[in-house]
C-alpha positions in Angstrom: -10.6 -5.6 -2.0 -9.2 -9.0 -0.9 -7.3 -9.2 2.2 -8.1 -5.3 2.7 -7.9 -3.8 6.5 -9.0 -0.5 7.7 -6.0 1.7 8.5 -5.7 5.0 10.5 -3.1 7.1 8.9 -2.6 10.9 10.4 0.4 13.0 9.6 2.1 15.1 12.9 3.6 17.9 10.3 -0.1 18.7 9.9 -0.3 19.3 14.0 -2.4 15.9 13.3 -2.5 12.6 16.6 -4.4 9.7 16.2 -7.6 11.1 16.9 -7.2 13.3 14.1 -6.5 10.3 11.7 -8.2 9.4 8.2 -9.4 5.4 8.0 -8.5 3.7 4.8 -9.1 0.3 3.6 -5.9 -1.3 2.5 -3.8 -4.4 1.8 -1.2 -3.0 3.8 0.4 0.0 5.4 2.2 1.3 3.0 -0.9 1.3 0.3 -3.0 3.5 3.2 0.0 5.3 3.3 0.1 6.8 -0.6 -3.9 7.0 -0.1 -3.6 9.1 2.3 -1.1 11.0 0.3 -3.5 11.1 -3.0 -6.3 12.0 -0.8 -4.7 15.2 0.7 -3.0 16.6 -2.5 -6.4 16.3 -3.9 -7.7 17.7 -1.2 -5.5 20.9 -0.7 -5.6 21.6 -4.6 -1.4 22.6 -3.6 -0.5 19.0 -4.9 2.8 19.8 -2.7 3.3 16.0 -2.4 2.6 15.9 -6.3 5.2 18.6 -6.3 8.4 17.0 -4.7 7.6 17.5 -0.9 7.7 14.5 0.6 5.7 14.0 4.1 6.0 11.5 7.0 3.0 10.0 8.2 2.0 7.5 10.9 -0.2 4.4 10.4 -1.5 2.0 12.6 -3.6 -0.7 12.4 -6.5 -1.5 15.1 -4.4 -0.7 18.4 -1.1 -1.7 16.9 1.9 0.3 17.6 2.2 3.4 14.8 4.2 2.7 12.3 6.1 6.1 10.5 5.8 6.1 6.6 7.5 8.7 4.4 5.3 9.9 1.6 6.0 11.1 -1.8 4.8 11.5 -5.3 5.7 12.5 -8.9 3.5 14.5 -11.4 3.2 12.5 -14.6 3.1 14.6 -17.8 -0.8 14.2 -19.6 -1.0 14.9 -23.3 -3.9 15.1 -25.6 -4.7 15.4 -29.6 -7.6 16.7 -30.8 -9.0 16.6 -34.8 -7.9 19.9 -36.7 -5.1 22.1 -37.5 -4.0 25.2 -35.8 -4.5 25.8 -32.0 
């Protein structure tokens, strides 16, 4: 990744502070950001982010000043065909 930087992201909802943050390489804030998101819907298998519960999160760069970030998502409808007739 071009131009990527490493990006602590932790989310004070969760009880989380800095210490407690996840590192993510990024282009920018915002991208660490919905990483962070996509990494703890995955994570908590509630895909309440997914689900319409949008989150604020801090991220901060090397000893930059936190920056707060609100997170959200949509679930995109998958569909699949398979060969045959009935179900």
């Amino acid at each position: 990744m071009s131009n990527s930087h490493t990006y602590a992201v932790w989310c004070p909802d969760f009880g989380s502070e800095r210490s407690d943050a996840r590192h993510f390489k990024a282009v920018d804030h915002e991208q660490a950001a919905c990483k962070w998101a996509e990494r703890e819907d995955s994570a908590s298998a509630e895909y309440s982010i997914v689900g319409g519960t949008s989150m604020v999160v801090m991220v901060s760069r090397g000893d930059e000043e936190p920056q707060a970030f609100t997170v959200s998502g949509e679930a995109m409808p998958h569909y699949r065909a398979r060969p045959g007739g009935a179900a």
